[in-house]
VOTI-461985 format. One line per 5 residues: number of its first residue (from 1); their letters; for each residue x, y, z of N, C-alpha, C. Coordinates in pm, 1 decimal, always signed. Each point is the difference from the previous one (the first is absolute). Layout:
NUM = A = X/Y/Z/X/Y/Z/X/Y/Z ~ ...
//
This chain:
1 = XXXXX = -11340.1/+16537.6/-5274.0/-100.2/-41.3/-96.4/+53.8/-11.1/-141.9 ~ +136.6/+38.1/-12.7/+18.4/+28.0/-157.7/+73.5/-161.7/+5.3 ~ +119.9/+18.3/-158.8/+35.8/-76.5/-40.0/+47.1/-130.0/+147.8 ~ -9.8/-93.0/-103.7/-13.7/-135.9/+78.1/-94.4/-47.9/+108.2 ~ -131.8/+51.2/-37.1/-122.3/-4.2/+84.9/-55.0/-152.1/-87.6
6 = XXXXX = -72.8/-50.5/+87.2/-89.4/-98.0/-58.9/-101.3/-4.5/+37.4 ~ -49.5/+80.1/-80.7/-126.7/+19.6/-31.4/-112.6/-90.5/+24.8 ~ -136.0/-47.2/+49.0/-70.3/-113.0/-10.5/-110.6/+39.0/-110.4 ~ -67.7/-40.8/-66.5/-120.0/+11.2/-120.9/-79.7/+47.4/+65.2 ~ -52.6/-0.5/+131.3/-92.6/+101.7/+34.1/+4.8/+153.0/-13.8
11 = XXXXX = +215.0/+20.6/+37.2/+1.0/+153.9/-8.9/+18.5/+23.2/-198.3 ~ +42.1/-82.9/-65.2/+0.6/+51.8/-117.5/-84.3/+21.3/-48.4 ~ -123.5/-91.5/-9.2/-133.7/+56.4/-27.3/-50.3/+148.0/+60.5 ~ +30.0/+11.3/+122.9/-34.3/+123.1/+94.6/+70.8/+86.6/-89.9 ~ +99.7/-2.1/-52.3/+86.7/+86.9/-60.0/-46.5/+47.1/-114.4
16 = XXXXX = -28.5/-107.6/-105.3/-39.7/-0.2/-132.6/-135.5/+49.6/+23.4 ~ -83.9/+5.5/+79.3/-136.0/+26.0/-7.5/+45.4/+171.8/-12.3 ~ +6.5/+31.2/+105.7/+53.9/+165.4/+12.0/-17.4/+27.3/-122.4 ~ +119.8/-19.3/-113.6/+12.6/+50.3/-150.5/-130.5/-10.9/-63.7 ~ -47.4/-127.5/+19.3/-109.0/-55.9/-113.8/-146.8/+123.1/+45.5
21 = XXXXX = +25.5/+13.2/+94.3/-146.9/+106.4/+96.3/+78.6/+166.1/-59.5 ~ +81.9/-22.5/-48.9/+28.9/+179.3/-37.7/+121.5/+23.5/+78.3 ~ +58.0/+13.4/+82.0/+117.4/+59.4/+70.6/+158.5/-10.5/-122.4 ~ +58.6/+87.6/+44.0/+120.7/-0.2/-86.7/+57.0/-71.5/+56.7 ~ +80.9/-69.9/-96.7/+113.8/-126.0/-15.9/+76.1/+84.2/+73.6
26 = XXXXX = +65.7/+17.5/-37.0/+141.5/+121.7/+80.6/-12.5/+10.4/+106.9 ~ -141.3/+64.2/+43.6/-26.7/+18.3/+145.7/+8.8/-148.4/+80.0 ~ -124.2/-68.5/-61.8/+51.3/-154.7/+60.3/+151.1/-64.0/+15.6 ~ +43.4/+38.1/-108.8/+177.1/-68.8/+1.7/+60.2/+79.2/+119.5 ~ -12.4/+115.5/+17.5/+53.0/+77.6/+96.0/+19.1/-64.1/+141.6
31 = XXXXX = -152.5/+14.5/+33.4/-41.1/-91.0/+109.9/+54.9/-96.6/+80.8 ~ -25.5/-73.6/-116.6/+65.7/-171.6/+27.9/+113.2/-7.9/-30.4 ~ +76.6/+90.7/-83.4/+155.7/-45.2/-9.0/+28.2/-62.6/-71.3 ~ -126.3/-3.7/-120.3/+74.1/-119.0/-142.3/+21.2/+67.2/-157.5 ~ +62.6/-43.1/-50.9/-5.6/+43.1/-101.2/-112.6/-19.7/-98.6
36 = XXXXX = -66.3/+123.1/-86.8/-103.0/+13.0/-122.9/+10.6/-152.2/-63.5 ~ +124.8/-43.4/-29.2/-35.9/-126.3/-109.7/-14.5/-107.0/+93.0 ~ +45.8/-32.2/+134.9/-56.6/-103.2/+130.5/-197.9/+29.4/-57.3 ~ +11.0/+97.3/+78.0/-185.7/+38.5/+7.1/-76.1/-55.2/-126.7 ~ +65.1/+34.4/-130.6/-71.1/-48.3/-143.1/-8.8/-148.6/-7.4
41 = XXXXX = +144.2/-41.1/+37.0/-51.6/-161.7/+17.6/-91.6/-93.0/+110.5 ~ +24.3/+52.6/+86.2/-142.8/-7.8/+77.3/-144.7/+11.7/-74.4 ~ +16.2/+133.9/-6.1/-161.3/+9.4/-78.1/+21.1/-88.6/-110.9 ~ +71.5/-44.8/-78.8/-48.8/-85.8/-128.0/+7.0/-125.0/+90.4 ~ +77.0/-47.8/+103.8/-61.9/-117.4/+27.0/-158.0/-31.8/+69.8
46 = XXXXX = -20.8/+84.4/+17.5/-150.8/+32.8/+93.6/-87.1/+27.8/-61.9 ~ +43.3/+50.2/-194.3/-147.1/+18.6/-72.5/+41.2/-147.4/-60.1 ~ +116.1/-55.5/-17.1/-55.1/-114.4/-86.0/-48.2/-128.2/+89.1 ~ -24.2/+21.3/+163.6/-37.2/-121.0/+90.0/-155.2/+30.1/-11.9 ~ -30.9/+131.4/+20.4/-145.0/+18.2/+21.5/-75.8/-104.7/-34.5
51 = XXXXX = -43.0/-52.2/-107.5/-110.2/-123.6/-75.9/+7.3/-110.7/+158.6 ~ +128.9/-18.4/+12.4/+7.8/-97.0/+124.8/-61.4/-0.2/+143.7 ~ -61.8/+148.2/-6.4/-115.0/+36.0/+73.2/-135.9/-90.1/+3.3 ~ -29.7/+3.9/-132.1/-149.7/-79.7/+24.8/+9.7/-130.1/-69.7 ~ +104.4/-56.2/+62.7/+23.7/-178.8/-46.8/-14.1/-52.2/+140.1
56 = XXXXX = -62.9/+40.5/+78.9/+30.4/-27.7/+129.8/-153.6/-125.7/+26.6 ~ -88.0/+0.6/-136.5/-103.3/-152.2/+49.0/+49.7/-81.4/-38.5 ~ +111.2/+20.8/-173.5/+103.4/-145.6/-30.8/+51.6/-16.3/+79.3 ~ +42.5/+67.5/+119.0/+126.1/-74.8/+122.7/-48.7/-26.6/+74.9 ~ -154.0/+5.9/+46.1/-38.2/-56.9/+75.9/-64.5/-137.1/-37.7
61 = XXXXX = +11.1/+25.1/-100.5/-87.0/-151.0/-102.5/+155.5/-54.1/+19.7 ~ +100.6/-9.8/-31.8/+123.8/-28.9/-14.7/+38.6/-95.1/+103.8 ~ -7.7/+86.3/+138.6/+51.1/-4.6/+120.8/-134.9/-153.1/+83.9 ~ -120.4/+59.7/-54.0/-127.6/-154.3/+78.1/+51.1/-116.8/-147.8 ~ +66.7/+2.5/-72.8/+36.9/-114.2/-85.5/+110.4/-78.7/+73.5
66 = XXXXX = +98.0/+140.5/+53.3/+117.9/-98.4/+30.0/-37.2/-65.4/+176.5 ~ -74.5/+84.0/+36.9/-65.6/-39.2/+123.6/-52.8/-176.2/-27.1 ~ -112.4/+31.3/-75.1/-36.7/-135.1/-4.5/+111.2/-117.4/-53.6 ~ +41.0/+62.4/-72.1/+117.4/-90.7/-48.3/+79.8/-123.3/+134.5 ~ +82.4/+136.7/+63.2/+10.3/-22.3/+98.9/-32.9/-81.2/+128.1
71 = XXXXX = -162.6/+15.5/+40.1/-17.9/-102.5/+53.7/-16.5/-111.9/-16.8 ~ +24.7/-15.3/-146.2/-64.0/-157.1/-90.8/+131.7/-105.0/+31.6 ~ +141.3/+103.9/-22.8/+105.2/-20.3/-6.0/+40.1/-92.5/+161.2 ~ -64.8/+77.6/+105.9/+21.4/-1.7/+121.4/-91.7/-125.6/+40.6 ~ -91.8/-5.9/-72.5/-82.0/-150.9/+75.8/+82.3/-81.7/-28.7
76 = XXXXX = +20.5/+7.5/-184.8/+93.8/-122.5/-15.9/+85.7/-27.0/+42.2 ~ +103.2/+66.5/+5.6/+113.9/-72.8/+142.8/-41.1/-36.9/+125.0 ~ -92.2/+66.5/+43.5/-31.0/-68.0/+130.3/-55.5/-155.8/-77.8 ~ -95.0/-19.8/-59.0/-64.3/-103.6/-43.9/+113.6/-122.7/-40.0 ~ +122.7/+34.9/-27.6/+102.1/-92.1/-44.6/+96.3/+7.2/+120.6
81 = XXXXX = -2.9/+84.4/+103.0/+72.1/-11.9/+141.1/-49.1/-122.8/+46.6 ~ -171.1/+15.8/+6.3/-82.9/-107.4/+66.3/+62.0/-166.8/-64.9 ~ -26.6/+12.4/-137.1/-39.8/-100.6/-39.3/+194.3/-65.1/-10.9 ~ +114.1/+98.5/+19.1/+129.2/-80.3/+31.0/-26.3/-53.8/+158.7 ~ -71.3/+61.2/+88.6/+26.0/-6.2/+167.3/-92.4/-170.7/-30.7
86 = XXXX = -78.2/-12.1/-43.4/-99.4/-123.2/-11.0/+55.5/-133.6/-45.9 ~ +115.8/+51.0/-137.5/+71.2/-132.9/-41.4/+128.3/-21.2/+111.7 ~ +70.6/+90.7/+83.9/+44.4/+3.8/+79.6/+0.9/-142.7/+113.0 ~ -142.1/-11.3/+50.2/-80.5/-73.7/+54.9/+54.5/-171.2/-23.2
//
């Protein structure tokens, strides 16, 4: 578990939560096998993502834009597939 682990963001969060809920750093570092200043940068990347928590109706507003986008994109080539297969003729 120690050095040269790769880690996935589910366990660093799992990790960083521990501290943020009260448990000693030390004890956590222990644990897992990382070093105090590994663990700190974690937690500062995880308090400065938080906000990115509740952006989640812009990405869904985001995501039905590029959706529609998308299919607009998709008629039209078909619509200009058709209309090369026709002069074809």
């Amino acid at each position: 578990m120690g050095k040269g682990r790769n880690w996935t963001a589910e366990d660093k969060a799992k990790i960083v939560l521990q501290g943020l809920k009260g448990r000693a750093v030390s004890e956590i570092c222990n644990e897992y096998q990382i070093h105090q200043t590994q663990y700190y940068k974690w937690r500062e990347q995880f308090l400065e993502n938080i906000p990115k928590v509740f952006e989640t109706k812009s990405q869904s507003k985001k995501e039905e834009r590029l959706e529609r986008e998308n299919q607009r994109l998709k008629t039209m080539v078909g619509e200009l597939h058709l209309e090369l297969k026709k002069n074809d003729w």
